[in-house]
C-alpha positions as CSV (number, residue, x, y, z in Angstrom):
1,X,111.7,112.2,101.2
2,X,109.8,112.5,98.0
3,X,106.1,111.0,98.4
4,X,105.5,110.5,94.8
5,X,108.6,108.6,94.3
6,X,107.0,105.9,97.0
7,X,103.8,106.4,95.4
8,X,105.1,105.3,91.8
9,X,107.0,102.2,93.7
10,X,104.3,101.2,96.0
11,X,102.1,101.0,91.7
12,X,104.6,99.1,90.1
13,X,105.6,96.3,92.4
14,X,101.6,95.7,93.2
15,X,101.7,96.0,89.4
16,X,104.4,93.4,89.4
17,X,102.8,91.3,92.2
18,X,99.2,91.4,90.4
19,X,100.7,90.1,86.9
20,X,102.6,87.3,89.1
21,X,99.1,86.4,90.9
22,X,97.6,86.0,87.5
23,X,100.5,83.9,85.7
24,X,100.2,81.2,88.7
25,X,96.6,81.1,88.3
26,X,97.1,80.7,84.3
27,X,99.9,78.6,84.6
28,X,99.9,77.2,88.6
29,X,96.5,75.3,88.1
30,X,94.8,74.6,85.1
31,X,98.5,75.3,82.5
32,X,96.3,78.0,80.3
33,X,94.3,80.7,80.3
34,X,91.1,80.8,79.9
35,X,88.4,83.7,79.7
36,X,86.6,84.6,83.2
37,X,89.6,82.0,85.2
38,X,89.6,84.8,87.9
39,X,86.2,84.2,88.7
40,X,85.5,87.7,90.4
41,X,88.4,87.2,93.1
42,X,89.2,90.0,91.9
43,X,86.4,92.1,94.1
44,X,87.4,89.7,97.3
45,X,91.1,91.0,96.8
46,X,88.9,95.0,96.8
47,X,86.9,93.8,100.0
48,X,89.7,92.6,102.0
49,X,90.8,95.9,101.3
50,X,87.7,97.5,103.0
51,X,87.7,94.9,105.3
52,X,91.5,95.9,106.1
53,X,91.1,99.7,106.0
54,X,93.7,99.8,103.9
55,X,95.9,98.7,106.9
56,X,99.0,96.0,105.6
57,X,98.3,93.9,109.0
58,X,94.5,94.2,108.5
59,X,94.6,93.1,104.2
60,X,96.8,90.3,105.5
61,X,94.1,88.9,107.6
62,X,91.2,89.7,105.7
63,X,93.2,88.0,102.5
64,X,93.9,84.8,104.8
65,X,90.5,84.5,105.8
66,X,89.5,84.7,102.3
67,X,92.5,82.3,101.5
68,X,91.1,79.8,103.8
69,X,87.7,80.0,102.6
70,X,88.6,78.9,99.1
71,X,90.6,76.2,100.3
72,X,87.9,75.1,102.7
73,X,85.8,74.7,99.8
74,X,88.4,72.6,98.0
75,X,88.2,70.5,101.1
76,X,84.5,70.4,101.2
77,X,84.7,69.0,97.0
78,X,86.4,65.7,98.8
79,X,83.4,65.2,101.2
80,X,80.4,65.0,98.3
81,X,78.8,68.6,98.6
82,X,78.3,69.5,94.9
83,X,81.1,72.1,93.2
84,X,78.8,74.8,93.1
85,X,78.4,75.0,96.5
86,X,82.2,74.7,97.1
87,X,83.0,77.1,94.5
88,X,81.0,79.9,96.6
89,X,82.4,79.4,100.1
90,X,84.4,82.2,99.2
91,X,81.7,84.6,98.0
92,X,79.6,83.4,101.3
93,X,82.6,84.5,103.6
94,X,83.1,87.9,102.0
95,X,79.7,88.8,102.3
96,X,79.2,87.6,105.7
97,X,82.4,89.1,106.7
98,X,81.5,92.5,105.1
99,X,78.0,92.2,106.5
100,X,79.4,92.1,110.5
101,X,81.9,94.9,109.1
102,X,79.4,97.5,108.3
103,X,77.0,96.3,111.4
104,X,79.6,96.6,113.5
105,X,80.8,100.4,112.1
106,X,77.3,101.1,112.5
107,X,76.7,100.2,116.0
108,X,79.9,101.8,116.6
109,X,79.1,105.0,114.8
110,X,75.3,105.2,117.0
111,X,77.1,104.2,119.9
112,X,79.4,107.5,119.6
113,X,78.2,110.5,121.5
114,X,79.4,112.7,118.2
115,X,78.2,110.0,115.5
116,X,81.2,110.1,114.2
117,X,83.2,106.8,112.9
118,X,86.2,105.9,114.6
């Protein structure tokens, strides 16, 4: 087995993936791009990552979660609460979500007789 060749596969589909993510979102929603359409999802996408620990199973949930937090706030448009509000359901759940992350590492890591991080 060659790692590299897995390595330089494992770039180029999320390469592939990543430029099919952003032609739905240019052509899905709105039918053109515009500047700043990503709206910083792109730093959710790197803490579902963290939140993951780089795990496939553990990105999937953390991107779900995510996923439902935009769409809750799509939902939340329909009841009256004003777009700006909506808009940062997602940014609200990522922080929150990295906030009981690093609290609980941290409790974790006191916890451990060797203070080391497991």
């Amino acid at each position: 087995m060659n790692p590299a060749r897995y390595k330089y596969a494992a770039v180029l589909v999320s390469g592939v993936l990543c430029g099919l993510a952003g032609a739905q979102l240019a052509l899905g929603n709105v039918t053109l791009f515009s500047e700043n359409m990503t709206a910083g999802r792109g730093w959710i996408a790197v803490v579902a990552v963290m939140l993951g620990r780089a795990a496939p199973v553990g990105v999937l949930l953390a991107a779900l979660l995510f996923g439902l937090a935009e769409a809750a706030g799509f939902r939340l448009q329909g009841v009256g609460l004003p777009q700006q509000a909506t808009d940062a359901a997602p940014y609200v759940v990522t922080l929150v979500a990295l906030f009981l992350s690093t609290a609980r590492r941290r409790r974790r890591t006191a916890d451990s007789p060797t203070g080391a991080v497991t």
